[in-house]
N, C-alpha and C positions, 0 to 999 in steps of 0.2 A: 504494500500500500504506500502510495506516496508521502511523502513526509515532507512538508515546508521545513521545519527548522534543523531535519539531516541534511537535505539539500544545500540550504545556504552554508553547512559548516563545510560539507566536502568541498562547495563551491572555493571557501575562503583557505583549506586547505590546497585546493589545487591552485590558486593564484597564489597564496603564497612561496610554493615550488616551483612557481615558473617566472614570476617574478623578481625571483633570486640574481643574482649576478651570473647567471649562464643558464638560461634556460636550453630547454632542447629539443629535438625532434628527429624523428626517422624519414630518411627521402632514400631515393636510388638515384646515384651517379650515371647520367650516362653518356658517354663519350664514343665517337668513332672511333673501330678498329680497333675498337675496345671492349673488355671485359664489363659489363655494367655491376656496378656494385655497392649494395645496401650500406648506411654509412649512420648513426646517431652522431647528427651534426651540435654542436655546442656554440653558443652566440654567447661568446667568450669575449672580456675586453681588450684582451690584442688579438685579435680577429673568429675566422669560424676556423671550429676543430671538428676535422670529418675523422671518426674515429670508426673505421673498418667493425660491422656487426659480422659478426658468426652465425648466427640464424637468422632465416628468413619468414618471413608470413604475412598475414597481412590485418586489417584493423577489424573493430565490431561489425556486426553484422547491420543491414542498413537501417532494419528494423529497431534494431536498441539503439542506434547513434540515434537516430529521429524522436527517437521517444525520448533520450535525455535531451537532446537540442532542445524540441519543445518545451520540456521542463523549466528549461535554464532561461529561454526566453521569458517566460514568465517574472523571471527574479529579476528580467533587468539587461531587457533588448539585446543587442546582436553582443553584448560581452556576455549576457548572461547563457545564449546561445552557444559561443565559443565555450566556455566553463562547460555548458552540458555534455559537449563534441567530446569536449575532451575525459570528462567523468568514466563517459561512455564507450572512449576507446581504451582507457586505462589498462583496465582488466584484461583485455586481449593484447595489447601491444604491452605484458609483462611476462604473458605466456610465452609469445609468438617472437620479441625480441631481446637481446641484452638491454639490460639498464643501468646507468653508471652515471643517476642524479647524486646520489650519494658519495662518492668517491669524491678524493679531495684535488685540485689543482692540478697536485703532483702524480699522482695516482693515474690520473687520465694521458696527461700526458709520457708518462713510463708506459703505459697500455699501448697507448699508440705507438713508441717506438718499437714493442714487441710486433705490432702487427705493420707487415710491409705497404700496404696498401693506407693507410692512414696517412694523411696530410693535414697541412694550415692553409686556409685565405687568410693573410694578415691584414689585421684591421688597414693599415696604412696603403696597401696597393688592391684592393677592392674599388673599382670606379664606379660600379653600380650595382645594384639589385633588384629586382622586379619580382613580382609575384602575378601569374595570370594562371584564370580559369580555363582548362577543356570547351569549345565551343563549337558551335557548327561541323564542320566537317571532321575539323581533329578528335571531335568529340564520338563520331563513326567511328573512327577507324584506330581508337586509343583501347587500351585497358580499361574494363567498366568500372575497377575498384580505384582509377587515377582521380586524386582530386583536385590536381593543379601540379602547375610548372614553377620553379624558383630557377631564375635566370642569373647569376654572377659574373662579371666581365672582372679578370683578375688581370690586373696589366701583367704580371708574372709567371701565373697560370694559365692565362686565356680564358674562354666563354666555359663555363661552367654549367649543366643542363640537369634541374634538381629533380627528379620524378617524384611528388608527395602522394602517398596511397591511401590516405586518413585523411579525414576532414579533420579531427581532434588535433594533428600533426599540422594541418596548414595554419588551424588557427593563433598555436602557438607561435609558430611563424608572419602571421598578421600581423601580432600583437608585439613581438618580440624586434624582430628586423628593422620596422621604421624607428625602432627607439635605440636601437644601436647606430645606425647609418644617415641617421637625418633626413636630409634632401638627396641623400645618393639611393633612397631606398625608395621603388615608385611600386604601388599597392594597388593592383588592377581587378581586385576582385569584392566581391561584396556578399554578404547570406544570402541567400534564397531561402525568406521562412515557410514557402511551401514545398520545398521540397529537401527544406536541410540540410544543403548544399551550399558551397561557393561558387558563385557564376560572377560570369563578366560583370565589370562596374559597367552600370548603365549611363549612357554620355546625355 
């Protein structure tokens, strides 16, 4: 049975943990000629830490993400929405991935240099960011579980191409990006509260 005042606590529990100084989220890397591969990225203050996951899978089913979205809209429009996305993807993206909110600085980054596949965007050579929704055509002929693209233009790295397969994952990403990156960071996407999704920002 639904509960208002469990709701707003796990609400302020999970913004607490992601509000922290390095929140996070799962995406897939994917590059030509390349291997693509699943990465729990950290929006770390000298830049993003793409730290190589060992399992793969994928988020709640669409039926419970919608049903906490809706929840959470209730407490408090499209954050309270985000909050629910992510309530609702919790549970499956701890089964289905590594998690390493807990782990300290140093911790994360020692992991990563065990794993070869792990790298840095540092903050300083990052020239942009973008976040856009599946749409129109790309939206045929993509993954049905994708729920958006994070774009990074690394003068160092080069075009970076994030695959996010959660809505709970993009919203952290919403939420988290433009307050790392500023004005380098351009947010193309908006809720759909009918269908509890991210779609294109409407011009």
């Amino acid at each position: 049975m639904y509960n208002a005042g469990q709701m707003q606590l796990q609400s302020a529990n999970w913004m607490n943990s992601h509000t922290a100084d390095r929140p996070s989220f799962h995406a897939k890397v994917c590059r030509m000629f390349s291997t693509n591969r699943t990465y729990q990225v950290f929006a770390m203050p000298q830049g993003l830490l793409f730290l190589e996951s060992k399992r793969q899978g994928g988020g709640a089913s669409d039926e419970t993400q919608q049903r906490a979205i809706m929840m959470g809209a209730v407490l408090g429009g499209m954050m309270g929405a985000c909050i629910g996305a992510a309530i609702a993807g919790s549970a499956s993206q701890t089964n289905n991935h590594e998690s390493f909110e807990l782990c300290s600085e140093e911790e994360l980054f020692e992991m990563a240099q065990k794993r070869k596949h792990s790298f840095v965007s540092k903050n300083d050579e990052i020239l942009s960011v973008s976040i856009d929704a599946p749409s129109g055509w790309s939206r045929m002929f993509a993954d049905s579980s994708l729920a958006g693209w994070i774009v990074i233009r690394d003068r160092r790295l080069g075009k970076l191409t994030l695959e996010v397969h959660d809505q709970a994952a993009l919203s952290v990403a919403v939420d988290a990006l433009p307050r790392r990156f500023g004005d380098r960071a351009f947010v193309n996407v908006e809720l759909d509260r009918n269908t509890a999704k991210f779609v294109s920002l409407s011009r």
